[in-house]
C-alpha positions as semicolon CSV with decimal commas, in nm:
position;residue;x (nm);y (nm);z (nm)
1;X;1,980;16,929;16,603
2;X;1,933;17,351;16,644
3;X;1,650;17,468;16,496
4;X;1,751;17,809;16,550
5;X;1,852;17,935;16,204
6;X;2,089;18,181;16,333
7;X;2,284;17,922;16,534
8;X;2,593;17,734;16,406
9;X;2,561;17,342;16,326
10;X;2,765;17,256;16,605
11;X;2,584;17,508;16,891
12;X;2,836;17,729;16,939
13;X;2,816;18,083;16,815
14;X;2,674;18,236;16,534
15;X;2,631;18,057;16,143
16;X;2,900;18,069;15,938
17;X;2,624;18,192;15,702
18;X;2,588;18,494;15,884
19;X;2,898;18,562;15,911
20;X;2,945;18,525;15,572
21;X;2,673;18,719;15,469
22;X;2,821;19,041;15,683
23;X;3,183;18,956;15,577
24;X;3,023;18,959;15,210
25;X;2,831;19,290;15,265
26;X;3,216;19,464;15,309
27;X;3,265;19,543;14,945
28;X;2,861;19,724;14,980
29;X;2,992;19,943;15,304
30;X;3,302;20,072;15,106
31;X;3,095;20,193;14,847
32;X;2,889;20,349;15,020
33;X;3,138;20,538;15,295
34;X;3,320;20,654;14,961
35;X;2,988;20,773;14,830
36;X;2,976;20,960;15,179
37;X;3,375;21,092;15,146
38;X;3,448;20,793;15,465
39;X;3,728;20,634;15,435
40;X;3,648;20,286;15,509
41;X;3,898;20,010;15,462
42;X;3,874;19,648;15,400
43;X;4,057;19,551;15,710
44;X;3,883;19,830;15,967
45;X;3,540;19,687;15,847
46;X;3,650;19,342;15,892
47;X;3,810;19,429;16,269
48;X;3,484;19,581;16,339
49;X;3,231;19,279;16,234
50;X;3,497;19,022;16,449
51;X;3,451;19,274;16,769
52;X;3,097;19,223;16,716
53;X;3,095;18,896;16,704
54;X;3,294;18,904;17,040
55;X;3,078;19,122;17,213
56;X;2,779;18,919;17,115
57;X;2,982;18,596;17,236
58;X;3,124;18,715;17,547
59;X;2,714;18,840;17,620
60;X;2,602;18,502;17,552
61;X;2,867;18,337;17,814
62;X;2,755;18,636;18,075
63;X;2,358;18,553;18,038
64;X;2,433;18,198;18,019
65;X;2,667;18,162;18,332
66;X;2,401;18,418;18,508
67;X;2,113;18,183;18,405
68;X;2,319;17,881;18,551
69;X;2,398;18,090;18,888
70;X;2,013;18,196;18,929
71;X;1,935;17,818;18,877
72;X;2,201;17,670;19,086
73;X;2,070;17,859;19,379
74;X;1,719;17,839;19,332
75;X;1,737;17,464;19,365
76;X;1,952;17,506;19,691
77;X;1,689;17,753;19,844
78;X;1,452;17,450;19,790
């Protein structure tokens, strides 16, 4: 099992808790972008927490393949 709170049960990407929380925090970020005169809709704010998530997914796969690259050829310059 992953012990790391932030990770999802199955090991792959973030918690649906997280993402739940943010998603849940949308309502919060309207108010206060109105409080501000911004304009902020549901669906912009929702766009903007899934291209987040990408961006944090598609780092994970770089650092991850990178890490398996560096490894791979450390045990062939053995």
């Amino acid at each position: 099992m992953n012990t790391k709170w932030y990770i999802s049960s199955t090991g792959e990407g973030l918690s649906l808790t997280i993402k739940g929380a943010l998603i849940g925090l949308i309502p919060l970020f309207i108010f206060i972008g109105q409080q501000f005169h911004v304009s902020l809709t549901q669906e912009y704010l929702m766009q903007g927490i899934q291209l987040g998530f990408e961006l944090v997914t598609a780092a994970v796969v770089v650092v991850g393949a990178a890490r398996k690259v560096y490894y791979w050829i450390k045990e062939l310059v053995k």
